[in-house]
C-alpha positions in Angstrom: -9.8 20.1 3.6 -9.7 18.4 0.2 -6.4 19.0 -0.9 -3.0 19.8 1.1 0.0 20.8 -1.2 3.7 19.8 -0.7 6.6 21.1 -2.4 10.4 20.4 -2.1 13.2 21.1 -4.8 12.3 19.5 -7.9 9.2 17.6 -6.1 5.3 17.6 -5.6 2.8 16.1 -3.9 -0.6 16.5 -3.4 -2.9 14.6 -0.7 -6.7 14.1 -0.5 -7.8 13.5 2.8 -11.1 13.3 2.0 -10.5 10.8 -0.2 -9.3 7.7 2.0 -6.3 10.0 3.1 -4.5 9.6 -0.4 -1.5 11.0 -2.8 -3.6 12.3 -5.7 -0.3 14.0 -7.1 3.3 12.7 -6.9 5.2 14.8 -9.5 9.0 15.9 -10.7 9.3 19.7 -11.7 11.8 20.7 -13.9 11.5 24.2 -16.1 7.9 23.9 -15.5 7.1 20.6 -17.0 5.5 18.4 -14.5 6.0 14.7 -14.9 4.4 12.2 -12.5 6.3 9.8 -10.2 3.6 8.3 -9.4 0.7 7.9 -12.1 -1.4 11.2 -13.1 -4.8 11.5 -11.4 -7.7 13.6 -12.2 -7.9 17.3 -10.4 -9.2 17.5 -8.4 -9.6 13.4 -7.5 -13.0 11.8 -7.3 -12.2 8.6 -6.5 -10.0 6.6 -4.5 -9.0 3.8 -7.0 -8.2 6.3 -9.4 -5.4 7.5 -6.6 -1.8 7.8 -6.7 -1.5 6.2 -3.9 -3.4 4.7 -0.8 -3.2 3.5 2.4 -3.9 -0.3 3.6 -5.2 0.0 7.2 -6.1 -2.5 9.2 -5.3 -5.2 7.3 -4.0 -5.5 3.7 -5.2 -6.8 0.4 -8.0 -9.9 0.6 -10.3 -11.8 3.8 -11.6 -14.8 1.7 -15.4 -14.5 1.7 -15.4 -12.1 4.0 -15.0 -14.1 7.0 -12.3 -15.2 9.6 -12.3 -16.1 12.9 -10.2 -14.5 16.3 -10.2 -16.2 19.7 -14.3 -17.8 19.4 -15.2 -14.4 17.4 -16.8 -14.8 14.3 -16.2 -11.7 12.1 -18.0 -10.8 9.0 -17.7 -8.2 6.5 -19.4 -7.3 3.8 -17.4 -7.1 0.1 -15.8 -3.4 -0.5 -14.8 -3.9 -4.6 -17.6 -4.7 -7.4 -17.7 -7.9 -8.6 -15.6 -9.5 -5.0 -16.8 -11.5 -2.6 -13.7 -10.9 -0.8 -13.5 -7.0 1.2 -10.1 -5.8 0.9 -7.5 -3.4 2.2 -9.5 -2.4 5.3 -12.0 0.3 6.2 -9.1 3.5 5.5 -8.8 4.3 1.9 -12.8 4.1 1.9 -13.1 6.6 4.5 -12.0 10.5 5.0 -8.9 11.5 7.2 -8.3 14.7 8.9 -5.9 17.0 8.8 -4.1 17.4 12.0 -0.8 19.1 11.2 0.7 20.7 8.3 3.3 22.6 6.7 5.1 23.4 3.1 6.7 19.4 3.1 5.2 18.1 5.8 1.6 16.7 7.2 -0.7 14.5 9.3 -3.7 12.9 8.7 -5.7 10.9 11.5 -8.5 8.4 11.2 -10.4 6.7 13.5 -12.7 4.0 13.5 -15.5 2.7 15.8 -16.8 -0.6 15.8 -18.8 -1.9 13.3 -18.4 -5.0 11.2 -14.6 -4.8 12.0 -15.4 -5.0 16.0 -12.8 -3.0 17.3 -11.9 0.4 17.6 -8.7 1.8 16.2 -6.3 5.1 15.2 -4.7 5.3 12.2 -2.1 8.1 11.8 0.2 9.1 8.1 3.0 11.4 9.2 3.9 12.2 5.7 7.2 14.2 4.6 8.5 15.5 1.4 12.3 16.5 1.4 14.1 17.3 -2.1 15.4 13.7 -2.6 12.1 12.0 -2.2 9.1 11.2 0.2 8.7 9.6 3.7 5.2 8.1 4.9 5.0 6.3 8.3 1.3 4.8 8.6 0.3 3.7 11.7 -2.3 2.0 13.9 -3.5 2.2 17.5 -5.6 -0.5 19.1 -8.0 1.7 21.1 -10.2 -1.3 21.8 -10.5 -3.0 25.2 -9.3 -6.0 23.4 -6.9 -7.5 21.5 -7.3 -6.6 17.4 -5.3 -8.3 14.4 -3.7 -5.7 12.4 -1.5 -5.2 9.6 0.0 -2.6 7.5 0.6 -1.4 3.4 0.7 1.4 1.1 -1.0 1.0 -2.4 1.1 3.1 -4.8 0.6 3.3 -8.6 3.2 3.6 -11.1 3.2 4.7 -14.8 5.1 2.3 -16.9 6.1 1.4 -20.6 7.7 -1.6 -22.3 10.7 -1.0 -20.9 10.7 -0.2 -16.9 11.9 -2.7 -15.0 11.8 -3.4 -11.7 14.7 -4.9 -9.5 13.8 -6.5 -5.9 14.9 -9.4 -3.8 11.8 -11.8 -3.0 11.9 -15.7 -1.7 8.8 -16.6 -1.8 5.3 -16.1 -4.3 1.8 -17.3 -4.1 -0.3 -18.7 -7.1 -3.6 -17.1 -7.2 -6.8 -18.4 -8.4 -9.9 -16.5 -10.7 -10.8 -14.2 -7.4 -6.8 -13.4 -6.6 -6.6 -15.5 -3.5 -3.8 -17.6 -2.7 -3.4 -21.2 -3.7 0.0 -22.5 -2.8 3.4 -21.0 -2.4 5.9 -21.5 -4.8 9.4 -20.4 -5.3 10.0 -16.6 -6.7 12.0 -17.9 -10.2 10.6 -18.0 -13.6 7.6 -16.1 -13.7 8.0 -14.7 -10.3 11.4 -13.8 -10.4 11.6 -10.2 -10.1 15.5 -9.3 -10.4 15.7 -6.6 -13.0 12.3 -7.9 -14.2 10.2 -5.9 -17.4 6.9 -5.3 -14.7 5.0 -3.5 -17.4 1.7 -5.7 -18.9 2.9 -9.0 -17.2 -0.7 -10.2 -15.9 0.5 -10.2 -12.0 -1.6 -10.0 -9.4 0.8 -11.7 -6.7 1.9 -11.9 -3.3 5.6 -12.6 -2.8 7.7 -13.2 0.9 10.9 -12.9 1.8 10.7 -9.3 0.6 14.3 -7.6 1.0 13.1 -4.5 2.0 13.9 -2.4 -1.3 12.4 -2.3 -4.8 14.5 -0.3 -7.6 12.5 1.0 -10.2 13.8 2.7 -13.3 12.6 3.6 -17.4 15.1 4.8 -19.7 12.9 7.6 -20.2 12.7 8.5 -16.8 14.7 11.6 -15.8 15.2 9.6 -12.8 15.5 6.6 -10.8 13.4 5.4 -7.6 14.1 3.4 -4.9 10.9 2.1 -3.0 11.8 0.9 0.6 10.6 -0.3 3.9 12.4 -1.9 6.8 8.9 -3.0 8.6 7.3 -4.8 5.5 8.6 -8.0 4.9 5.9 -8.8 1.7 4.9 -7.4 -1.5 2.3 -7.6 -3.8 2.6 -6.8 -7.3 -0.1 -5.9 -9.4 0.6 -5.4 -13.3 -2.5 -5.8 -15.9 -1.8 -7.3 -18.9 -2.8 -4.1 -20.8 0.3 -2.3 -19.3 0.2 1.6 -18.6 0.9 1.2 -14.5 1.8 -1.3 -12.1 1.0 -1.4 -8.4 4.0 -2.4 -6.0 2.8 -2.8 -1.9 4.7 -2.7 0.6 2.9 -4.5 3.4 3.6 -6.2 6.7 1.5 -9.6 6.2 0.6 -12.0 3.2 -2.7 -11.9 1.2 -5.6 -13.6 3.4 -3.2 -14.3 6.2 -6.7 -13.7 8.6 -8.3 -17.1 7.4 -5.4 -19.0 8.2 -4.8 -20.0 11.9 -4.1 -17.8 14.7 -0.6 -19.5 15.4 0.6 -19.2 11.4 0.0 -15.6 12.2 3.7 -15.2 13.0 5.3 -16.3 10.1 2.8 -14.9 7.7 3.5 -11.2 8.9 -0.2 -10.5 10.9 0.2 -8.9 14.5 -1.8 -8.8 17.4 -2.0 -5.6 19.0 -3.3 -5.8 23.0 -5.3 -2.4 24.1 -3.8 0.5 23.6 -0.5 -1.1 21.6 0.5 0.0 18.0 2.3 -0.7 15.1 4.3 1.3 12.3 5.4 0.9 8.4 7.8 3.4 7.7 8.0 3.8 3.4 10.4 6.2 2.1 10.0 6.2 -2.3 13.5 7.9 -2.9 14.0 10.3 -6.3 17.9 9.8 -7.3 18.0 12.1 -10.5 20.0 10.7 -13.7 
């Protein structure tokens, strides 16, 4: 199935499971003038980084050089982005997802994965839900190795911007980043990295930041609306916005960026899990639509 169609009140959203299980639509209707929440994709989508919206699955944003090691295994993977020595995101929004379940506001993709370079087997399930006042995605991941598996969680949405939306989030924590946009140290979120009611169009970030609050507010004067981006699982955020402006990217996601090369017993604090056989884990994202 390559595209599945949503519609509630004033909202619409599409999803192509073929293409890494993604939102290639995310609109507001009103007297038959789409506008889109999330940024406008080509119809019917080719490609996944020109998505809406993705999801991160197993693990979120970079490995550095492709290599980390778990309990005396040596894991190696090969890089996933031109130009990057360092795969990213996980093996999901490369591959297709099924459609298990679905009705007019609600659906279920499923993807599983055997091992291969990532050596463990997993599920990975989006219950996804439109309702008038916005949309609800749980992702979720299911060790179905005979061993234990890292794993961590994200969604990859894009937003259209101009000069003057602003976003407005609580964060503690951000991480410098050097030429291949991996961590260098961690710094406090003031200055450049303060993100309290913060312009987020064409500001050259590509950053992770900790001690997320939980809830992003995002709003343009010329937006018929406000949105409220939230997640009680994900306790980091990654903000991408080119300096060229036109979107911005802002992740919610359960662990920091290359958190797998760091030792096993930083884990913890820097938001990776370990899931034994069979266990799983969940990030619940709801991206509310309060209109003006």
């Amino acid at each position: 199935m390559d595209r599945v169609r949503l519609s509630a009140g004033s909202l619409r959203l599409e999803l192509s499971p073929s293409i890494g299980g993604s939102i290639s639509a995310f609109e507001w209707v009103d007297q038959g003038s789409a506008r889109p929440i999330l940024r406008k994709c080509n119809t019917p989508l080719q490609k996944v980084l020109d998505a809406a919206s993705f999801p991160l699955v197993p693990y979120v944003n970079r490995i550095r050089g492709g290599r980390f090691n778990f309990r005396g295994l040596e894991v190696r993977l090969r890089p996933n982005m031109p130009r990057d020595p360092s795969p990213l995101h996980g093996q999901g929004w490369l591959n297709a997802w099924t459609v298990e379940d679905q009705d007019e506001q609600s659906a279920v993709l499923r993807f599983e994965h055997e091992p291969g370079e990532w050596p463990w087997a997993y599920e990975a399930r989006q219950d996804i839900a439109l309702d008038e006042h916005g949309l609800s995605v749980r992702l979720s991941c299911r060790n179905r190795s005979p061993e234990p598996m890292p794993c961590g969680l994200g969604l990859h949405p894009y937003f259209p911007c101009s000069a003057e939306t602003r976003i407005d989030t609580r964060v503690t924590d951000a991480w410098t980043i050097d030429q291949q946009v991996l961590p260098v140290a961690k710094v406090p979120a003031a200055g450049r990295y303060d993100l309290h009611q913060r312009r987020v169009c064409g500001q050259d970030l590509d950053n992770g930041f900790g001690g997320w609050g939980g809830e992003a507010r995002l709003g343009d004067p010329h937006w018929p609306y406000e949105l409220k981006l939230s997640s009680s699982d994900a306790s980091f955020f990654q903000l991408y916005s080119p300096p060229e402006g036109g979107i911005f990217v802002a992740e919610p996601v359960t662990h920091a960026n290359a958190a797998l090369n760091e030792p096993e017993k930083c884990w913890p604090e820097l938001g990776l899990r370990v899931l034994d056989p069979e266990a799983k884990m969940d990030l619940h994202a709801r991206f509310d639509v309060v209109a003006k």
